[in-house]
C-alpha positions as CSV (number, residue, x, y, z in Angstrom):
1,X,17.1,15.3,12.5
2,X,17.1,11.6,13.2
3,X,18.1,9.5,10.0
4,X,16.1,6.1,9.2
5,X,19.3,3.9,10.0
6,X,19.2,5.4,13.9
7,X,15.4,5.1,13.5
8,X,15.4,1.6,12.8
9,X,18.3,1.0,15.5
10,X,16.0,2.3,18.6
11,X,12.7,0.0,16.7
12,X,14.6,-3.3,16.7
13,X,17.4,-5.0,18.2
14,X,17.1,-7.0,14.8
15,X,19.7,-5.6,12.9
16,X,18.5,-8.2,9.8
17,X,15.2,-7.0,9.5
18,X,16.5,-3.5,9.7
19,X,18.7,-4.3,6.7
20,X,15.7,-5.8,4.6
21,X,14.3,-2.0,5.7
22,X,16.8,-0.2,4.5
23,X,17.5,-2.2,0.9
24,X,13.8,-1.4,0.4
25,X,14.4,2.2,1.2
26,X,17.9,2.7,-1.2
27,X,15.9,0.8,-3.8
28,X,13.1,3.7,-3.3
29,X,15.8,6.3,-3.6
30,X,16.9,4.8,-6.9
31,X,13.5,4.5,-8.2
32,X,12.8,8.6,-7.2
33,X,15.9,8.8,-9.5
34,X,14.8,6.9,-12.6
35,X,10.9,8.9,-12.0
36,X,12.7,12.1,-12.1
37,X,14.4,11.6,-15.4
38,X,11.5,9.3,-16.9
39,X,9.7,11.8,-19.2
40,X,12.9,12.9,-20.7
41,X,14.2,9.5,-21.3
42,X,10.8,8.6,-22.8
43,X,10.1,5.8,-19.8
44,X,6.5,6.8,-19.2
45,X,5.2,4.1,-21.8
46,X,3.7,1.3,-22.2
47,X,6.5,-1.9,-22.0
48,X,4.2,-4.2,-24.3
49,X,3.6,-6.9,-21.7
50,X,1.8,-7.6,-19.6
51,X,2.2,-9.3,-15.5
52,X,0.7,-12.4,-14.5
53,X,-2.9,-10.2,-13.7
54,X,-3.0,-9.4,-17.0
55,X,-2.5,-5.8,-16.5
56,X,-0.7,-3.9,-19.2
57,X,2.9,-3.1,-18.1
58,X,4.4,-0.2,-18.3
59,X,8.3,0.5,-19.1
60,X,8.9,2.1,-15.9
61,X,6.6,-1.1,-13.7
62,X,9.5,-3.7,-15.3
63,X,12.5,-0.9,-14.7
64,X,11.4,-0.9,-10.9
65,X,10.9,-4.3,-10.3
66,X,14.5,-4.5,-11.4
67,X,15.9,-2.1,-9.3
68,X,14.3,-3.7,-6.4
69,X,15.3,-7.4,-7.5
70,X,18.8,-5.7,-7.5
71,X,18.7,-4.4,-4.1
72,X,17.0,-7.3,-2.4
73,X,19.7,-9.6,-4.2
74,X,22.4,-7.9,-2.2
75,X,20.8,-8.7,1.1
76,X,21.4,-12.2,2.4
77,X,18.3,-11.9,4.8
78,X,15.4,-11.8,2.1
79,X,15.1,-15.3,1.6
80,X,12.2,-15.1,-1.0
81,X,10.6,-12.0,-2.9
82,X,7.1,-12.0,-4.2
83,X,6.0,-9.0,-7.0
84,X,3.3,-8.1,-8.8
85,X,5.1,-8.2,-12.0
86,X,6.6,-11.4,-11.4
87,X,4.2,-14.6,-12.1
88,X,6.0,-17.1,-9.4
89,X,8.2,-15.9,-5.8
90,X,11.6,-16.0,-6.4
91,X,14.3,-17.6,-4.3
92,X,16.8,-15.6,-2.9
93,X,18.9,-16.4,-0.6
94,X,19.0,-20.0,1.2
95,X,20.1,-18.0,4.6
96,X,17.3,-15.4,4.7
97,X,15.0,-14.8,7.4
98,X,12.4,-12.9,5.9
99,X,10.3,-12.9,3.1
100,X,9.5,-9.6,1.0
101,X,6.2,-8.7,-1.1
102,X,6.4,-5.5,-3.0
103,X,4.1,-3.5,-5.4
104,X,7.2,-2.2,-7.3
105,X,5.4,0.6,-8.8
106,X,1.8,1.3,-7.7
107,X,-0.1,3.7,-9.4
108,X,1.9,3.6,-12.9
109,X,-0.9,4.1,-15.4
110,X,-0.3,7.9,-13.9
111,X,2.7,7.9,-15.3
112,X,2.4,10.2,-18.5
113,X,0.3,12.8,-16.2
114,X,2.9,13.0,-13.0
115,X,0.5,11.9,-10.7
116,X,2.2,10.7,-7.1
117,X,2.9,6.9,-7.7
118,X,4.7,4.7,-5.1
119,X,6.3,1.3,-4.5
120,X,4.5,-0.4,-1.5
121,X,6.1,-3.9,0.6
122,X,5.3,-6.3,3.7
123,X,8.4,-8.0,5.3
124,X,7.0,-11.6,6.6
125,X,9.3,-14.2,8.6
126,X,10.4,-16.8,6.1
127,X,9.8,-19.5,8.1
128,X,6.0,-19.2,7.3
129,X,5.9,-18.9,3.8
130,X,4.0,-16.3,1.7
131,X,1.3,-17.3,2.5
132,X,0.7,-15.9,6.0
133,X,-1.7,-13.7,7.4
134,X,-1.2,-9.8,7.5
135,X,-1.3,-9.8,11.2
136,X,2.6,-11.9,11.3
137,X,4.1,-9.1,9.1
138,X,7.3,-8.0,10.9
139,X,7.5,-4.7,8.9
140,X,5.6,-2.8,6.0
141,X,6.1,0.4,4.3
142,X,5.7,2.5,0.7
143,X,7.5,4.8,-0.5
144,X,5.6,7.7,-2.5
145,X,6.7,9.7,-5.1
146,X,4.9,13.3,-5.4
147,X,6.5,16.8,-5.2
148,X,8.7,15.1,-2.3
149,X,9.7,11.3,-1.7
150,X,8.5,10.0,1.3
151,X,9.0,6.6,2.9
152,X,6.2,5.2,5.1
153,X,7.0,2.7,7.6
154,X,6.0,0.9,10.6
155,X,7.3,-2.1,12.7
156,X,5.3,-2.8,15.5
157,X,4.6,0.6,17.2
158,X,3.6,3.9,15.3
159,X,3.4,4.2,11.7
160,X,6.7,7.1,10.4
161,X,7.3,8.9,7.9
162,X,10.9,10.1,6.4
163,X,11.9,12.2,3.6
164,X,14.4,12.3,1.5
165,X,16.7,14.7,1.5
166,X,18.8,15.9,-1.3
167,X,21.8,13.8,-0.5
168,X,19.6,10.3,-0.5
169,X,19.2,10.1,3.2
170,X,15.7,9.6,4.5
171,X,15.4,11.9,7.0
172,X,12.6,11.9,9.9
173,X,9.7,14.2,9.4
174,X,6.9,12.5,11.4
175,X,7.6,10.4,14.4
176,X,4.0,9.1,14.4
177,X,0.9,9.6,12.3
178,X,-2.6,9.9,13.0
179,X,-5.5,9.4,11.7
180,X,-8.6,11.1,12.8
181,X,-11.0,8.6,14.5
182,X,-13.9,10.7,11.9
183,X,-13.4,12.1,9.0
184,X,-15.5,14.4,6.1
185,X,-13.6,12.8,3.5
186,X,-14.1,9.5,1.6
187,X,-12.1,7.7,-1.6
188,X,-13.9,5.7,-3.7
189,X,-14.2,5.6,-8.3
190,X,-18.2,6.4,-8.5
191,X,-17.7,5.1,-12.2
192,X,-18.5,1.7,-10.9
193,X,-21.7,2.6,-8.9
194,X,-23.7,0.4,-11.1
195,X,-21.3,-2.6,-10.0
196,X,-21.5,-1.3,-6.6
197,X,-23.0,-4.3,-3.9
198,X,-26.0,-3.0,-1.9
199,X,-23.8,-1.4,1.3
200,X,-21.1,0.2,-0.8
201,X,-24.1,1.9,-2.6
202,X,-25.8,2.6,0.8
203,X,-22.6,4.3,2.4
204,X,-21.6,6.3,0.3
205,X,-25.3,7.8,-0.8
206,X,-26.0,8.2,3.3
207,X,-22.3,10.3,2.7
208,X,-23.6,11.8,-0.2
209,X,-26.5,12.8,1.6
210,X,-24.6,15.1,3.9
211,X,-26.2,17.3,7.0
212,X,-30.0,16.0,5.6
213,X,-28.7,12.1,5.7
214,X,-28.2,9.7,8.6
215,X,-24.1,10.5,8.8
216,X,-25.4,14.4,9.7
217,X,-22.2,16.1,8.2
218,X,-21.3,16.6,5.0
219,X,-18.5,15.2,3.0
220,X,-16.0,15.4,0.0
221,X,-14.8,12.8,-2.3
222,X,-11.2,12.5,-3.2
223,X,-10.0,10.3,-6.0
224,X,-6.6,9.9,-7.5
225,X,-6.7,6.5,-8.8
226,X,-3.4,5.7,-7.5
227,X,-3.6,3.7,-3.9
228,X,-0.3,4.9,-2.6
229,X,-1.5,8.7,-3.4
230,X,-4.9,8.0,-1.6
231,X,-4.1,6.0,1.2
232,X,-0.9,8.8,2.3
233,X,-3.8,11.8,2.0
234,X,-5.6,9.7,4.2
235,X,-2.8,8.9,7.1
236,X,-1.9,12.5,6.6
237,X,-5.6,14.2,7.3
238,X,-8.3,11.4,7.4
239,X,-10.8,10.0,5.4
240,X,-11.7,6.2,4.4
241,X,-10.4,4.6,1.1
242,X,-13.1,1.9,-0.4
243,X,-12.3,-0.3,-3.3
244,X,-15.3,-3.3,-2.2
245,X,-15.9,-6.2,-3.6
246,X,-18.2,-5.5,-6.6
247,X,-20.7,-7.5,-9.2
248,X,-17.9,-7.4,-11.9
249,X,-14.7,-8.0,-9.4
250,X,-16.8,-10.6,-7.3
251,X,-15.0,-13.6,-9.2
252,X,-11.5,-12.7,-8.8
253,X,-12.0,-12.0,-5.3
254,X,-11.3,-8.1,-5.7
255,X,-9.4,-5.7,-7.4
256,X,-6.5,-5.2,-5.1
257,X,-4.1,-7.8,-3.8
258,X,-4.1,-8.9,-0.2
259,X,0.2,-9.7,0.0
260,X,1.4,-6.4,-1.2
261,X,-1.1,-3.9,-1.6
262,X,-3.9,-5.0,1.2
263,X,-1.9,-6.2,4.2
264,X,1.2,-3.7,4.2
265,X,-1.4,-0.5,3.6
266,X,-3.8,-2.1,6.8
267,X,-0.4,-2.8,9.0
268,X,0.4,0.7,8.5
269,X,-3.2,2.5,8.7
270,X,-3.7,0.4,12.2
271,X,-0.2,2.0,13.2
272,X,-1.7,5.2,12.9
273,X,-4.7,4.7,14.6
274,X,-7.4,3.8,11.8
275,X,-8.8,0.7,10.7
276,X,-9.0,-2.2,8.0
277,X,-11.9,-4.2,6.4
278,X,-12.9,-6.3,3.7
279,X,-16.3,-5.1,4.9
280,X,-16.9,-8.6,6.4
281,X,-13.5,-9.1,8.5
282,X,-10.4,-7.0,9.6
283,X,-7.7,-7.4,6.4
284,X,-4.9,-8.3,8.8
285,X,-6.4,-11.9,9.4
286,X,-7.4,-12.5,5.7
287,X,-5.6,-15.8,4.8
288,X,-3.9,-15.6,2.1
289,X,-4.4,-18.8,-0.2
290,X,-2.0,-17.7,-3.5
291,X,0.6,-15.0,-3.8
292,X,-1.4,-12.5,-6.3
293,X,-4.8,-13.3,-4.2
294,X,-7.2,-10.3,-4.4
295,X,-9.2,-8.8,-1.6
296,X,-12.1,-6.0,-1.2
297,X,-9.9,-3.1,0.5
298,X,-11.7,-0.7,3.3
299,X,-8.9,1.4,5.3
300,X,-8.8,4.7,6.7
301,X,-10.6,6.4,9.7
302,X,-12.3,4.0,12.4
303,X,-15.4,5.7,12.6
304,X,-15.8,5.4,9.1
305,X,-14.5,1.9,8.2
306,X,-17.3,0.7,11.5
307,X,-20.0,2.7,9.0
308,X,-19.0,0.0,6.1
309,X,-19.4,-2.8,8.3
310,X,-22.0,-1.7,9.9
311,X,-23.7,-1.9,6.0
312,X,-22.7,-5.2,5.6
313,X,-23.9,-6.7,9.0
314,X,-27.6,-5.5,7.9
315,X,-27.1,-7.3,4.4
């Protein structure tokens, strides 16, 4: 079974954007390690800070973000790293050809109920800055963390998936994912209907609506309230993940951030054959104008994410 350092080989002739591949991937393998033991060595709670969104930290978010400072500080390529738990980049090396963002540990206030969390990045040429458009990313991947650790990733062609195996080496387990072009399946918190903007609303009651409604099927909701859980049901089986622009996120933009959350997550759904929107425009050409910028987030199936947009164009 093909390992992900022979994987990477036959992707790239780059053997330095491998590398910043592969430090994200050991620090993954250390993180698994730390998750495993967490509840036992009472990590699961809260750190008593909070990042520069002012999101409550939890022990475990900080822990991570260290392990993959660590990793990244080892590699001569990564020439600046940008984290959600960090309030400014931070210079690495001088040398380094790439820039990484990273999402340490998505998904964390799951912790204490061992819900699949991940650690999501984008790899960007450094001679750009961070603030560059998804579409220049060279590489993108998460890691997830559920009843097996698997490492999504994609450089320019498919989107793969690796496990790891019980020595620490990824192995191969998907050469290239799919995602159905329709789906019967859609991700969204209905707690915030009343914040909901008139097409969010209008999609998802027209899903609601099943064989009697304008979509003429019917459809499930799935929620897990942690992206990297969501967003790997979807690339496994289909279905559309919607966290839009609403009355009470409208004036920071969003709820989830375009660097490392957005644009790695839309780089690897287009891999596999679906789509991304903020509802008005594909996610990959968003520019970025400040490293924790947030952005509405549509991604999943292309019939479905064409549905959205198809809302918004008759608003």
């Amino acid at each position: 079974m093909t390992d992900l350092a022979r994987w990477l080989s036959a992707q790239t002739q780059d053997d330095t954007l491998a590398g910043v591949i592969l430090s994200m991937a050991g620090a993954g393998a250390e993180i698994a390690g730390v998750l495993q033991q967490a509840p036992i060595a009472g990590q699961t709670g809260p750190a008593g800070a909070t990042n520069v969104q002012g999101e409550a930290q939890k022990a475990l978010d900080i822990i991570s973000n260290d392990i993959v400072l660590n990793h990244l500080r080892q590699n001569p390529h990564v020439s600046i790293l940008v984290s959600e738990e960090l309030d400014e980049a931070v210079e690495m090396s001088s040398q380094g050809g790439f820039i990484v963002a990273t999402d340490p540990l998505d998904g964390s206030s799951n912790l204490d109920v061992n819900v699949t969390v991940g650690t999501i990045f984008s790899v960007l040429p450094a001679a750009g800055g961070p603030l560059q458009a998804g579409r220049v990313q060279c590489a993108a991947g998460y890691v997830a963390y559920g009843p097996a650790t698997s490492l999504v990733v994609r450089i320019a062609g498919d989107t793969s998936v690796f496990t790891l195996d019980g020595a620490g080496t990824w192995r191969l387990t998907l050469a290239a994912a799919r995602v159905p072009e329709a789906t019967g399946e859609f991700a969204i918190n209905t707690a915030r209907e009343r914040f909901w903007d008139a097409a969010t609303r209008g999609y998802v009651h027209e899903s609601v609506a099943g064989e009697t409604g304008a979509a003429g099927k019917r459809y499930n909701m799935r929620w897990v309230g942690s992206m990297v859980a969501d967003i790997h049901r979807i690339l496994m089986r289909g279905g559309i993940f919607l966290y839009p622009l609403d009355s009470e996120t409208a004036a920071k933009g969003g709820r989830l951030r375009l660097l490392y959350e957005a644009n790695p997550m839309a780089w690897l759904m287009e891999g596999a054959g679906g789509r991304s929107s903020t509802g008005r425009q594909d996610i990959l050409d968003v520019a970025p104008t400040a490293i924790h910028q947030r952005v509405p987030v549509i991604l999943g199936s292309a019939e479905e994410v064409r549905r959205v947009e198809d809302w918004y164009r008759r608003g």
